[in-house]
C-alpha positions as a printed Julia matrix, in Angstrom:
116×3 Matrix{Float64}:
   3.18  -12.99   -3.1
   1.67   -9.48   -2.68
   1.48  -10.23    0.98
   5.38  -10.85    0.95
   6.6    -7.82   -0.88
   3.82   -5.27    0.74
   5.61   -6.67    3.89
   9.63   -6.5     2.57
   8.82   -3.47    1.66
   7.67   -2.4     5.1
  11.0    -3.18    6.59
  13.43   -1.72    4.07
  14.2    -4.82    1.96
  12.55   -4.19   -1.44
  10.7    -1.6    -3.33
   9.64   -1.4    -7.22
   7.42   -0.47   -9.65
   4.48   -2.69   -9.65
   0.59   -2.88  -11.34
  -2.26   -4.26   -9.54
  -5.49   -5.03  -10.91
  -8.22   -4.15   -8.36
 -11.65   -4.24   -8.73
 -11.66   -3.97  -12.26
  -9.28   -1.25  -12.67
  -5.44   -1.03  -13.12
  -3.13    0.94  -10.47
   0.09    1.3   -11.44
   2.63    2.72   -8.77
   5.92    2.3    -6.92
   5.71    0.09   -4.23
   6.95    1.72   -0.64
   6.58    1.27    3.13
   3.82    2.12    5.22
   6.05    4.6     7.22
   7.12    6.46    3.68
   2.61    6.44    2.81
   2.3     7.66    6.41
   4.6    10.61    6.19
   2.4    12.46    3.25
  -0.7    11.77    4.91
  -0.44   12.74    8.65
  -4.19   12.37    9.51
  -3.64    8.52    8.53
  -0.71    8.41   10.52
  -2.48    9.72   13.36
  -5.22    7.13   12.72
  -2.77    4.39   12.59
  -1.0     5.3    15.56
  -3.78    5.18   17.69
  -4.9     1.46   16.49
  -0.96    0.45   17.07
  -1.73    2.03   20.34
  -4.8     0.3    21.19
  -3.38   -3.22   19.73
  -0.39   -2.65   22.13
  -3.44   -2.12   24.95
  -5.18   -5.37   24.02
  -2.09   -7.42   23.81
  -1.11   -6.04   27.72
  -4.0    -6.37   29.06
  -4.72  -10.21   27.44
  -1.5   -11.61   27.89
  -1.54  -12.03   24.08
   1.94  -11.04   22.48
   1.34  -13.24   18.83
   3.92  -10.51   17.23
   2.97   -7.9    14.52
   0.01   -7.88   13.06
  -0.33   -9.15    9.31
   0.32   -7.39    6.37
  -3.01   -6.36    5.43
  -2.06   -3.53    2.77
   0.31   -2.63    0.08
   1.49    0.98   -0.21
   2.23    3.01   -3.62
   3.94    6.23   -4.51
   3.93    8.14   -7.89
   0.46    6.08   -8.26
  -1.81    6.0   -11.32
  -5.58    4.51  -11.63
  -6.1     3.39  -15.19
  -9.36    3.08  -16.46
 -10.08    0.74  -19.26
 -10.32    3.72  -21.91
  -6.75    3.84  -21.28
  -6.28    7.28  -19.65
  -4.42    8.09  -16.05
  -6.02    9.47  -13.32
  -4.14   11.89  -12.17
  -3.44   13.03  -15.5
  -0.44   15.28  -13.95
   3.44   14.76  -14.31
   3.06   12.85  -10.61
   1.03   10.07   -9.5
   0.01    9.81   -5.61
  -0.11    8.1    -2.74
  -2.36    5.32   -2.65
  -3.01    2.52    0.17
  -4.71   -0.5    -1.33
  -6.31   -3.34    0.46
  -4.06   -6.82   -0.53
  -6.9    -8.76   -0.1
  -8.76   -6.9    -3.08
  -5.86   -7.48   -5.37
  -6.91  -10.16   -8.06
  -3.62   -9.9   -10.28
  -0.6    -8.53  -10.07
   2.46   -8.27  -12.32
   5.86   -5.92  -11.39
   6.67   -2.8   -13.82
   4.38    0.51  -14.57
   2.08    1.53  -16.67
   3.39    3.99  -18.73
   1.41    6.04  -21.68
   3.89    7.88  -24.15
């Protein structure tokens, strides 16, 4: 299910608020599209590109043209780590962007954490 909505929200179809629990921790964000994580952090764009790049190499030069690659992450904006004493990191008005590995995420349910 993560897998599915990391990837709608890659091409434009979907994006909410959603909390993840992820190696024993809570992040709590709203869920966007690489492209939108990309264009806050340019050296990871950069990075990116040039594995796209090389993946477009290997498929050329192998013959091998299996489509996109999987969905491997899920992307967050206005995101919040919660520890279990119950505090935010950031503690700021605004979260961040985070990038979080799908395969790491053990639970999942959609909304924010929010402490008034």
């Amino acid at each position: 299910m993560i897998t599915t909505l990391a990837g709608m929200a890659n091409d434009g179809s979907v994006s909410c608020d959603v909390t993840l629990a992820v190696g024993g921790i809570l992040v709590s964000g709203y869920v966007v599209s690489a492209d939108k994580y990309y264009e806050h952090h340019p050296v990871a764009k950069a990075f990116g590109d040039g594995i796209k790049q090389l993946m477009e190499q290997e498929k050329a030069e192998n013959g091998n043209d299996e489509g996109s690659p999987p969905t491997m992450f899920i992307h967050l904006r206005n995101a919040r780590y919660w520890h279990p004493g119950g505090n935010a990191i950031p503690t700021g008005s605004e979260g961040i962007f985070v990038r979080v590995k799908i395969e790491d995420v053990s639970a999942f349910n959609f909304g924010s954490i929010s402490k008034d």
